[in-house]
C-alpha positions as CSV (number, residue, x, y, z in Angstrom):
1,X,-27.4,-43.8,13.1
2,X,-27.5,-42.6,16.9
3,X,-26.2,-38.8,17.8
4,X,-25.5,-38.0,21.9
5,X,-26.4,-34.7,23.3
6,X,-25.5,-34.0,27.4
7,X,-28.7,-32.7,29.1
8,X,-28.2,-29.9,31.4
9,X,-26.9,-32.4,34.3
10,X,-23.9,-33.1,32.2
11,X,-25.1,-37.0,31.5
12,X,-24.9,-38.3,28.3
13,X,-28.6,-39.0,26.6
14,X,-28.6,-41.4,23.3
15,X,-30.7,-39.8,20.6
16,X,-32.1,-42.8,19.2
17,X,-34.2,-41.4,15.8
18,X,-37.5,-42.4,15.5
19,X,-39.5,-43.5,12.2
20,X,-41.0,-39.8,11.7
21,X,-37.5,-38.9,11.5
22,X,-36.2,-41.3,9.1
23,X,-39.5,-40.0,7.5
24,X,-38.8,-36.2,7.5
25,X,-35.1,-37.8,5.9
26,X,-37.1,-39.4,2.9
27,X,-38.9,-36.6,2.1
28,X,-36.1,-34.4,1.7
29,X,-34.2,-37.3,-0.3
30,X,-37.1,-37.7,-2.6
31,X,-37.2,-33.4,-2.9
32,X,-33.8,-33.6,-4.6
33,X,-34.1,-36.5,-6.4
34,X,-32.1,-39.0,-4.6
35,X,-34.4,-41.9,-5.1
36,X,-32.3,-44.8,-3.9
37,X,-31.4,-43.0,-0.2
38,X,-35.2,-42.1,0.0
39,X,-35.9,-45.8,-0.3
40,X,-33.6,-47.1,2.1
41,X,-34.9,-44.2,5.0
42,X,-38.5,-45.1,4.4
43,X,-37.6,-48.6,5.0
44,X,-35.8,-47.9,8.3
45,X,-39.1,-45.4,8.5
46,X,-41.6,-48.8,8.3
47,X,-39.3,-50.7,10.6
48,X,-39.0,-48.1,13.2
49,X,-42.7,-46.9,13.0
50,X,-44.7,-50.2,11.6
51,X,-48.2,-49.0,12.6
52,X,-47.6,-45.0,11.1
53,X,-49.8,-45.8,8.2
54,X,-48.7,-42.4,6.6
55,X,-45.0,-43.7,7.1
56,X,-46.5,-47.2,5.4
57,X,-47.9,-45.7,2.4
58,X,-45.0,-43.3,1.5
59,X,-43.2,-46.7,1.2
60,X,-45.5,-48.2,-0.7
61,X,-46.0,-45.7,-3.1
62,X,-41.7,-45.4,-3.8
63,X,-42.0,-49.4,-4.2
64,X,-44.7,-49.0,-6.6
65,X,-42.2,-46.7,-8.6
66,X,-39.3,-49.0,-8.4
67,X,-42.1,-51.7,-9.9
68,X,-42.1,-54.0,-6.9
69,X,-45.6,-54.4,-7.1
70,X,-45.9,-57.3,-4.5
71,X,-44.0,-55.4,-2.1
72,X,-45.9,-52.6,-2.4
73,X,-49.1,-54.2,-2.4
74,X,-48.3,-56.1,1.0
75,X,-46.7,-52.7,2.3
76,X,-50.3,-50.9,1.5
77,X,-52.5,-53.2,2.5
78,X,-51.1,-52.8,5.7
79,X,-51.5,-49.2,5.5
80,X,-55.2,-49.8,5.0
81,X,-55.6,-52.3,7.8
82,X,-54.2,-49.0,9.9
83,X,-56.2,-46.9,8.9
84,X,-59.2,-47.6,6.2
85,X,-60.4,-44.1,6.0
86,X,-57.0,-42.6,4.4
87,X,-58.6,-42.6,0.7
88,X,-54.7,-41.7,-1.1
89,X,-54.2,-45.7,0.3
90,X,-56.9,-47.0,-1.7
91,X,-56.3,-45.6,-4.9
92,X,-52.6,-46.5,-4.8
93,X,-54.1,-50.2,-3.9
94,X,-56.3,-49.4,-6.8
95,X,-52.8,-48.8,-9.0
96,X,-50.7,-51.1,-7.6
97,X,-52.8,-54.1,-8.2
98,X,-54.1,-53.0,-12.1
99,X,-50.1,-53.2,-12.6
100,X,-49.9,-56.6,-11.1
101,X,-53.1,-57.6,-14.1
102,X,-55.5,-58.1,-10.6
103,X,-58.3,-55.9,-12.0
104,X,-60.9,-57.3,-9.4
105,X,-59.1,-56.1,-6.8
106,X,-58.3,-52.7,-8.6
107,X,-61.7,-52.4,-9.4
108,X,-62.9,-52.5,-6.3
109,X,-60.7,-50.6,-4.7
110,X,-60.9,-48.0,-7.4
111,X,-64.8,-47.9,-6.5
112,X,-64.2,-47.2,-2.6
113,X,-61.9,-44.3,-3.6
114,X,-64.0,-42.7,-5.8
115,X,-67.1,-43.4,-3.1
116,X,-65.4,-42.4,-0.2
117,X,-63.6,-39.3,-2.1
118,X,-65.9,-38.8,-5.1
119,X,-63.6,-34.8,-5.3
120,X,-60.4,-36.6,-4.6
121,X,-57.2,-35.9,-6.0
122,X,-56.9,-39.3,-7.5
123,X,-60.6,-39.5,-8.3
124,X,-60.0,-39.4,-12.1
125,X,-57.2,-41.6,-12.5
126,X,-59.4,-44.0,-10.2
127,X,-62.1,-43.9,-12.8
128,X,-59.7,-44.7,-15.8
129,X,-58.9,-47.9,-13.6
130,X,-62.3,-48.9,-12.8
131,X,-63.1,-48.0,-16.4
132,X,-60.0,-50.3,-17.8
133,X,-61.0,-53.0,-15.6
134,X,-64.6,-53.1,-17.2
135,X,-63.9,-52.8,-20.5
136,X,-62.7,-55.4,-21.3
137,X,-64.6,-57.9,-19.3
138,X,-63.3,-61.4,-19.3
139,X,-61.1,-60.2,-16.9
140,X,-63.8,-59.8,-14.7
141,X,-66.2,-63.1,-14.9
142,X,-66.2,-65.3,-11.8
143,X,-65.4,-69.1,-12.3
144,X,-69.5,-70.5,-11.9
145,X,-70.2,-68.4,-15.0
146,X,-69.6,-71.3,-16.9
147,X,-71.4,-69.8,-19.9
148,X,-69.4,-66.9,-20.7
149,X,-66.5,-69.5,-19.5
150,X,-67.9,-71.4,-22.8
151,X,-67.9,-68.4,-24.8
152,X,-64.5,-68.0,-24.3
153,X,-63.6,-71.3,-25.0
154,X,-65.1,-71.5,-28.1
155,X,-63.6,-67.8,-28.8
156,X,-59.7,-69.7,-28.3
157,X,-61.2,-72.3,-30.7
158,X,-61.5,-70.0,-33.2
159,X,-58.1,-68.7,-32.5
160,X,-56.6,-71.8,-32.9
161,X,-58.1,-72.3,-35.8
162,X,-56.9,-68.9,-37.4
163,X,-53.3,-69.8,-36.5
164,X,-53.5,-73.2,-38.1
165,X,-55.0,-71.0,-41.4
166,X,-58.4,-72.5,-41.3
167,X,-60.0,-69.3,-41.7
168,X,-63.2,-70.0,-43.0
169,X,-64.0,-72.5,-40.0
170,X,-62.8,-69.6,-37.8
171,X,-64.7,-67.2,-39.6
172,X,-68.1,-69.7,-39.1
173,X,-67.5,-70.0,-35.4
174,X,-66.7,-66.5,-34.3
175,X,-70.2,-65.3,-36.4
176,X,-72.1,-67.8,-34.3
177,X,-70.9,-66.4,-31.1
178,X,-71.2,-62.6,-32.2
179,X,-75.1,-63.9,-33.2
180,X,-75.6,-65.6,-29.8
181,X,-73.9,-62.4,-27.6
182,X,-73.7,-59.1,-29.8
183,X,-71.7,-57.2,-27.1
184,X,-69.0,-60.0,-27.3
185,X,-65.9,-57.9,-28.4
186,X,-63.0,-59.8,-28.7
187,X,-65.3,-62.3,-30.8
188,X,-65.5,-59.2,-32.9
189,X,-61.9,-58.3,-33.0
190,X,-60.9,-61.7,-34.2
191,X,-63.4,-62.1,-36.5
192,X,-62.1,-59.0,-37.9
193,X,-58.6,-60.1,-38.6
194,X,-59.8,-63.6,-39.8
195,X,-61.5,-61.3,-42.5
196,X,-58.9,-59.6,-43.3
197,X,-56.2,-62.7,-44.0
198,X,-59.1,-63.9,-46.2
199,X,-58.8,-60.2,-48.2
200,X,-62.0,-58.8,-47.2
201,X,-60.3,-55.6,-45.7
202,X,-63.6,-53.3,-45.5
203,X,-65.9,-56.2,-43.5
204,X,-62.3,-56.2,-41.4
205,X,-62.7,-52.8,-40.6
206,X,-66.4,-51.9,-40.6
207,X,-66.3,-54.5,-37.5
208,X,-63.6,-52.7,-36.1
209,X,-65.5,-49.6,-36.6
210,X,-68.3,-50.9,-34.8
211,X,-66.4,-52.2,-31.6
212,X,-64.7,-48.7,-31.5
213,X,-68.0,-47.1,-31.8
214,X,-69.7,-49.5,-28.3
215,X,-66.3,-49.5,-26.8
216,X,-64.3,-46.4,-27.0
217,X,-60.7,-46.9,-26.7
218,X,-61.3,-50.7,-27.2
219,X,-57.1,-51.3,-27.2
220,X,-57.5,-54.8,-29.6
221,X,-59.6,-53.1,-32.2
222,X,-57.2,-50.0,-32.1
223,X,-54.0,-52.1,-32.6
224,X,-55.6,-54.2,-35.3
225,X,-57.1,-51.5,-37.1
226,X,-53.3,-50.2,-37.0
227,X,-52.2,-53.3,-38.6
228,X,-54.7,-53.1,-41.5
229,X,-54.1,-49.4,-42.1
230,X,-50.0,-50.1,-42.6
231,X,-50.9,-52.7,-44.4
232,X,-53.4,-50.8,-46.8
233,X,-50.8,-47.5,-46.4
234,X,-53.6,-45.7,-45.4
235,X,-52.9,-42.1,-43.8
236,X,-54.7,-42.3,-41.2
237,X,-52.5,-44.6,-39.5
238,X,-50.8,-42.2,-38.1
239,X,-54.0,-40.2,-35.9
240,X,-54.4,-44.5,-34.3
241,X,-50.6,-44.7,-34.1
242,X,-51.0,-41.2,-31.9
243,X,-54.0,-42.5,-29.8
244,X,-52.0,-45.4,-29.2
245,X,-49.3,-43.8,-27.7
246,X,-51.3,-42.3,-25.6
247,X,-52.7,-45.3,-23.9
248,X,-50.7,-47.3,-20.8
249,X,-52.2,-50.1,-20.1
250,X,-51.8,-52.4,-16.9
251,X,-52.2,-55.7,-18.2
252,X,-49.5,-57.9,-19.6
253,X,-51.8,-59.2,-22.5
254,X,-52.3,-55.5,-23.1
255,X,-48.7,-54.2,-23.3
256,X,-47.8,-57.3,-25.4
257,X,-50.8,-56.7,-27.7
258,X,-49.4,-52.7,-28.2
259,X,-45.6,-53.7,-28.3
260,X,-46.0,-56.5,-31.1
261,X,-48.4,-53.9,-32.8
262,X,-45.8,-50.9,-32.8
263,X,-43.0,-53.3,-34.0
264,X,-45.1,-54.9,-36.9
265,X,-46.1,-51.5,-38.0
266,X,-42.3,-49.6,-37.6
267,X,-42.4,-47.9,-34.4
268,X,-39.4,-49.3,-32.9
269,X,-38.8,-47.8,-29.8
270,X,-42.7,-47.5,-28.6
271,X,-42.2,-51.3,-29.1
272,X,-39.5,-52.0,-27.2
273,X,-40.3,-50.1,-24.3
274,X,-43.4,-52.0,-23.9
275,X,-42.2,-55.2,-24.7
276,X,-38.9,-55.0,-22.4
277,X,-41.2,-53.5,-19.6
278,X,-42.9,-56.9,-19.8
279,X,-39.8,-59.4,-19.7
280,X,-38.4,-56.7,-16.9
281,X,-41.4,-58.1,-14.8
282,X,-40.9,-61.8,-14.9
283,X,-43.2,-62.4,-18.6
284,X,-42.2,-65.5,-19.9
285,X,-43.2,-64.7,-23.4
286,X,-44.3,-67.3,-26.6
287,X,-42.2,-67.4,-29.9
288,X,-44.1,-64.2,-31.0
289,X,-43.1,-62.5,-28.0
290,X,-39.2,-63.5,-28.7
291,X,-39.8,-62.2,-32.4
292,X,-41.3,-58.9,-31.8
293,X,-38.9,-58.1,-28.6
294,X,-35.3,-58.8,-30.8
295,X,-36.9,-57.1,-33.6
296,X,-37.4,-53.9,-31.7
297,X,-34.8,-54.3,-29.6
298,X,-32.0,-54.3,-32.4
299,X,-34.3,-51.2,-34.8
300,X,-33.8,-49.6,-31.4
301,X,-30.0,-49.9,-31.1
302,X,-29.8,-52.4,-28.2
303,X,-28.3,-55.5,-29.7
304,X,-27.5,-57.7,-26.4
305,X,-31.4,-57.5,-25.8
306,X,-32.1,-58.2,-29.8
307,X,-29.5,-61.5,-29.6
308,X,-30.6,-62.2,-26.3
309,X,-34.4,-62.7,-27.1
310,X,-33.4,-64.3,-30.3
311,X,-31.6,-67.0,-28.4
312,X,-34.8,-67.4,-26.4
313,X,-37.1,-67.6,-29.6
314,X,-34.6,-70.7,-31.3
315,X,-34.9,-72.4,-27.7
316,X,-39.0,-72.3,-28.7
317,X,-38.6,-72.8,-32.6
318,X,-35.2,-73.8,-34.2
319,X,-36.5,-73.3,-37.7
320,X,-35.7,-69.1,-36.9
321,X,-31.9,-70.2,-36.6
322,X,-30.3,-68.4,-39.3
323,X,-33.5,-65.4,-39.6
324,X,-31.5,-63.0,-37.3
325,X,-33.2,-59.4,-38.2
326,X,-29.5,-58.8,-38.6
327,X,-28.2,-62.0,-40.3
328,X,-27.4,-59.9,-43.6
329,X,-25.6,-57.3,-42.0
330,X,-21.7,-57.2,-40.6
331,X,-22.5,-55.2,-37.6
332,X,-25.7,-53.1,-36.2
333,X,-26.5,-50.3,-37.9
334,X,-24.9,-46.8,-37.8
335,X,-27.0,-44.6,-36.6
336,X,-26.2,-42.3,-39.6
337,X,-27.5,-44.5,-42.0
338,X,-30.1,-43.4,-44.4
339,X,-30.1,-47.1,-45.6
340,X,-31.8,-48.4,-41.8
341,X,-34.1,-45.3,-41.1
342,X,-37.2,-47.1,-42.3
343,X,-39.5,-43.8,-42.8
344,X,-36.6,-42.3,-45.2
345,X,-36.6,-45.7,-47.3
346,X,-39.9,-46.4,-47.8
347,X,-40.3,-42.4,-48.9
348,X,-38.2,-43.1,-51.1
349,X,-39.4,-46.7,-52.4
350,X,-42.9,-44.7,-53.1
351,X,-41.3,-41.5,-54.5
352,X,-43.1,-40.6,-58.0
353,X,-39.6,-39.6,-59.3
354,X,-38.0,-43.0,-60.9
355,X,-34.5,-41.8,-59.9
356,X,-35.7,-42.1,-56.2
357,X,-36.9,-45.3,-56.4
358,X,-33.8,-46.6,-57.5
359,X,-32.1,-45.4,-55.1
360,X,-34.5,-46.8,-52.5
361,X,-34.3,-50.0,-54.3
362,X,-30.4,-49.7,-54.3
363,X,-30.6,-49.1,-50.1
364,X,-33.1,-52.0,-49.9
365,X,-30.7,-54.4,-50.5
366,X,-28.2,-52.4,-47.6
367,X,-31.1,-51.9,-45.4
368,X,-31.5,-53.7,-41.6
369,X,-35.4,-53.5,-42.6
370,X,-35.3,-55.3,-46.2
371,X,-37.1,-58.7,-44.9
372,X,-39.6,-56.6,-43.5
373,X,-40.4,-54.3,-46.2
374,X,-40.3,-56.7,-49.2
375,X,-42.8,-58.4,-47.0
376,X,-45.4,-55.7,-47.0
377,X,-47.8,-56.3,-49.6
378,X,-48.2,-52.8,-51.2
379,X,-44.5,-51.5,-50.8
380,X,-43.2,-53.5,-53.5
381,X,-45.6,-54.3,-56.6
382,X,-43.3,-56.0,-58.9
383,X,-45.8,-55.6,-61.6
384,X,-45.3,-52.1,-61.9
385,X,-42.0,-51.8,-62.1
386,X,-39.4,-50.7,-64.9
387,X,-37.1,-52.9,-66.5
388,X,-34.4,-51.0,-64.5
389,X,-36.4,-51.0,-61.4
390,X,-37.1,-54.7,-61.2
391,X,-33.0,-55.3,-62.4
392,X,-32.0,-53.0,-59.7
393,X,-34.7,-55.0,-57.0
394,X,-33.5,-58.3,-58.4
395,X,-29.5,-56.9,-57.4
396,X,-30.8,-56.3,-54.0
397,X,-32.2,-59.6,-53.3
398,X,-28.9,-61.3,-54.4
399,X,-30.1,-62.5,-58.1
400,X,-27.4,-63.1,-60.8
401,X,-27.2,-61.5,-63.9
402,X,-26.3,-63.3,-67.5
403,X,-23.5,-61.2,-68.1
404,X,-23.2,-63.0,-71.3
405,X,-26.5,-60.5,-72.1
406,X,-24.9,-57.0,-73.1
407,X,-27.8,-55.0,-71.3
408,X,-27.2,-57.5,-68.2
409,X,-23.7,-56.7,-68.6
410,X,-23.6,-53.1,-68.5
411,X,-26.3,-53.0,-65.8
412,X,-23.5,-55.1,-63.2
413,X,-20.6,-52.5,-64.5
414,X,-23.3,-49.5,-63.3
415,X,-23.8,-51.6,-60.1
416,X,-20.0,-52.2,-59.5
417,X,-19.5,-48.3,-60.3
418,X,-22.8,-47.8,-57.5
419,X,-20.9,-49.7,-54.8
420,X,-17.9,-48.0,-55.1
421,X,-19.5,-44.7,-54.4
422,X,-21.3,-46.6,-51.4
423,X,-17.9,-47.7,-50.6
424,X,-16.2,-44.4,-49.9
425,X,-18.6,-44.1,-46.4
426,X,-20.3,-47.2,-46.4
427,X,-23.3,-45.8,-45.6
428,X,-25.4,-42.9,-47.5
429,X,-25.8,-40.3,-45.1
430,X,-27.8,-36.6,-45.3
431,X,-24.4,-35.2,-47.1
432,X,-23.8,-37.7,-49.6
433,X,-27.6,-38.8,-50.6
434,X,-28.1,-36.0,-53.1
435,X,-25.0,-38.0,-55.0
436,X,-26.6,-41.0,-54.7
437,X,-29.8,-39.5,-56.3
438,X,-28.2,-37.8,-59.4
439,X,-26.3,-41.0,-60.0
440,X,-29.4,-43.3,-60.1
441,X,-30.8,-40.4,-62.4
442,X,-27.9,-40.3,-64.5
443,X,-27.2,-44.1,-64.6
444,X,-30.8,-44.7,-65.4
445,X,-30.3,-42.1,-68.8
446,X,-26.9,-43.3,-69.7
447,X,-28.0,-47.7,-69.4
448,X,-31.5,-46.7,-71.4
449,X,-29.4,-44.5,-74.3
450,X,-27.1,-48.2,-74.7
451,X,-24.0,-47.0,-72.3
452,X,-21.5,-49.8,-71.8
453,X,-20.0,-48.6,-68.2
454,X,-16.5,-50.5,-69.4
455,X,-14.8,-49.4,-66.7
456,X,-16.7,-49.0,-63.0
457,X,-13.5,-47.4,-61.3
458,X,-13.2,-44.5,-63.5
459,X,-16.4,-43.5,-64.0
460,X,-17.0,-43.7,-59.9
461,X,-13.9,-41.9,-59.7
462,X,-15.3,-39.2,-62.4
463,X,-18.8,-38.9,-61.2
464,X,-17.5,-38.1,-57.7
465,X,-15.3,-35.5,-59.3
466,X,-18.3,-34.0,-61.3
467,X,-20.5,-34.0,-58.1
468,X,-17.7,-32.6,-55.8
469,X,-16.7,-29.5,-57.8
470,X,-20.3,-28.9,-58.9
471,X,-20.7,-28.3,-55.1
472,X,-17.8,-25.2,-55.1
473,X,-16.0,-27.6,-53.5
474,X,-12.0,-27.1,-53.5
475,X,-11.3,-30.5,-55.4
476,X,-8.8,-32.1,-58.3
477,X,-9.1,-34.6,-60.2
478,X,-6.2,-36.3,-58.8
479,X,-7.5,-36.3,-55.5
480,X,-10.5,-38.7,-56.8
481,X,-8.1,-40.2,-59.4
482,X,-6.0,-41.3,-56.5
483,X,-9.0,-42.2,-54.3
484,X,-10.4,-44.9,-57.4
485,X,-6.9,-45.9,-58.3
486,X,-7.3,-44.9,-61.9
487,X,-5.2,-42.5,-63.7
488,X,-6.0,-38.7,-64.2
489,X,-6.3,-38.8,-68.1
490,X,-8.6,-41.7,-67.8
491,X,-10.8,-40.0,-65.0
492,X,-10.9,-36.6,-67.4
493,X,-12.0,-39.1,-70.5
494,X,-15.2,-40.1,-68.2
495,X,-15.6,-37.0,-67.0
496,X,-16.6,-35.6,-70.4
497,X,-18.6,-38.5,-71.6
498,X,-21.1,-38.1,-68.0
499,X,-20.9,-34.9,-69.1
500,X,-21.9,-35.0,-72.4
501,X,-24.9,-37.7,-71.4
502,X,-26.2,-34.8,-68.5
503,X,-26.2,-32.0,-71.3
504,X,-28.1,-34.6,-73.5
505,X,-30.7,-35.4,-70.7
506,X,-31.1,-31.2,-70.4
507,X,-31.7,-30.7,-73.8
């Protein structure tokens, strides 16, 4: 940009801005907000003024934002050639390269911040770095230390060996190490989960309990201490699930760890922010990565992500061809839907009432998270269940009844009545769940007391009636009649015999 101004000799004098003005420009971009004309000034800023290191690290810091680490590592490191005293250079140094997974570096300049500045502004966010970096500490062995290098060869050997299901040999291996070097932690951590695949849940998490209580905030022994508690559906899943939230870590094998964690255990969203943040940033991900990124992605309503990463997780392993989290369903789900909000299904899956768990059971079989939850070892204890409960399970896996068996027979009529009511919104919402709930009550009564269900139409057609006007609702019966494509004589007959089986069930 150039402006002309006529001195007081009448010539014209080009005003050609200088960096502190592009600088003064940035500020007051970045004042209101405008991020993207605040990044292009301090870059005309650098070029006009490349030895300002105050100009320098402003730029730095807005390319740190924007997650052009390199960049702003290069621009700030320039900035601290300039000037090595200015401490707010070292910490964002300190920042920029724990993002980029360089902890050395960080660490170190971490430490000259907090030596140089020990009252600085940034002096407790440079602690948390240096404090990071040192915790967990194969990050920081040099190359010559070629016996912690052995350690953690061996400690991969053991991990191989978990993933080919050789626990025990696992098992054998990661006690020698703990034995040789006590303070080895992610020894620990593995040999936790290798006890816990074997079923020995309390060795699993007295181990865990005894990283967590030498290293605080250990991230590995929080996430799989998450994993055994939804697994176990232990309450206090939820106080790790909060701690975790609260951590950001820099490194990639971090942020995978916590996003695989937080999709295994439900939490959707917390696990696609991390695990997108990673792919945003060039990481070129395993088959587990692919898995945990498409789950998320699509619980999360982003579906070109979901198909996206699926794509890239057949490209590693064409056996998942066909697994699609949504290969069972016409379309993504509504974000209405009762039958995809995991938290609502598994409530009611572990409800003590047995006409909510056959409604769960019923939304199971509609639900975006059925593969997951019939999965889960404790959400679904076949053993336990009713003769209804395990006929209405069986429905929702696809089995086929005998309808040549009268009970068998009636149960499909009460089904082919169910999805009819589904039908009408084909979804169960907040409004219409409480219908869905009295009609599992009722159906459960009317199949136990020998009720035939001859005819699914009317007897949707009736219930709905029933539920409607029990509601004050302004309804008719021809209305519903209509709506079923039965007759309104034949809709009053029905009506009177779910009546008759509700007064029974009051009495």
């Amino acid at each position: 940009m150039e402006k002309k101004r006529k001195n007081g000799k009448g010539n014209v004098v080009s005003f050609i801005p200088t960096g502190d003005y592009y600088f003064k420009k940035a500020l007051t971009a970045l004042n209101r907000g405008q991020f993207d004309r605040a990044l292009k000034y301090l870059r005309r800023a650098a070029e006009l003024s490349p030895e300002d290191p105050l100009i320098l690290m402003q730029y730095g810091v807005v390319l740190l934002e924007i997650e052009d680490f390199e960049g702003a590592a290069d621009i700030l490191q320039t900035a601290h050639e300039l000037d090595p005293t200015e401490t707010d250079i070292l910490y964002f140094l300190a920042e920029t390269f724990a993002h980029m997974g360089r902890f050395l570096e960080a660490r170190d300049f971490a430490k000259q911040y907090t030596e140089q500045d020990i009252n600085g502004e940034y002096a407790e966010e440079s602690f948390e770095i240096i404090d990071f970096a040192e915790q967990e500490e194969w990050h920081l062995f040099k190359e010559e230390e070629t016996g912690d290098t052995e350690m953690y060869r061996r400690q991969e050997q053991a991990r191989r060996r978990m993933e080919q299901g050789n626990f025990e040999e696992a098992i054998k291996l990661l006690e020698e190490l703990i034995d040789e070097k006590p303070d080895f932690f992610a020894a620990y951590n593995n040999l936790s989960l290798a006890y816990f695949y074997i079923g020995e849940a309390e060795d699993a998490k007295a181990l865990l309990y005894s990283v967590l209580r030498q290293n605080t905030g250990n991230l590995h022994a929080l996430c799989n201490l998450a994993v055994i508690y939804y697994y176990e559906k232990n309450p206090e899943l939820e106080d790790v699930l909060a701690l975790l939230k609260k951590i950001k870590p820099y490194v990639f094998e971090h942020r995978y760890k916590l996003g695989a964690t937080f999709a295994l255990v439900g939490e959707h969203n917390e696990a696609f922010n991390w695990l997108r943040s990673l792919q945003k940033r060039g990481f070129e991900g395993d088959p587990g990565f692919y898995f945990w990124l498409s789950n998320a992605a699509y619980h999360s309503g982003q579906p070109a992500v979901a198909k996206e990463a699926w794509r890239q997780l057949v490209l590693m392993d064409v056996t998942k061809e066909g697994s699609e989290p949504w290969a069972d369903q016409e379309e993504m789900p509504h974000a209405d839907a009762l039958e995809h909000d995991r938290q609502f299904l598994i409530e009611q899956l572990d409800h003590p009432l047995p006409d909510r768990r056959l409604f769960g059971l019923f939304l199971l079989g509609k639900s975006s998270h059925r593969q997951e939850i019939i999965s889960h070892p404790k959400w679904l204890q076949t053993d336990q269940l009713s003769v209804m409960e395990t006929y209405i399970l069986g429905y929702s896996l696809g089995h086929q009844f005998n309808e040549e068996n009268a009970a068998e027979k009636a149960f499909v009529r009460f089904m082919d009545a169910t999805e009819l009511l589904y039908g009408t919104d084909d979804m169960v919402t907040e409004d219409n769940a409480g219908m869905f709930r009295l009609w599992f009550s009722f159906g459960d009564r009317a199949l136990s007391m020998g009720y035939h269900f001859r005819n699914p139409a009317a007897i949707a057609a009736a219930f709905k009636f029933l539920y409607e006007s029990s509601r004050g609702d302004s309804v008719t019966k021809k209305e519903f009649a209509a709506c079923y494509g039965v007759g309104v004589p034949t809709l009053t007959k029905y009506a009177e015999e779910i009546f008759r089986f509700i007064q029974i069930a009051g009495n």
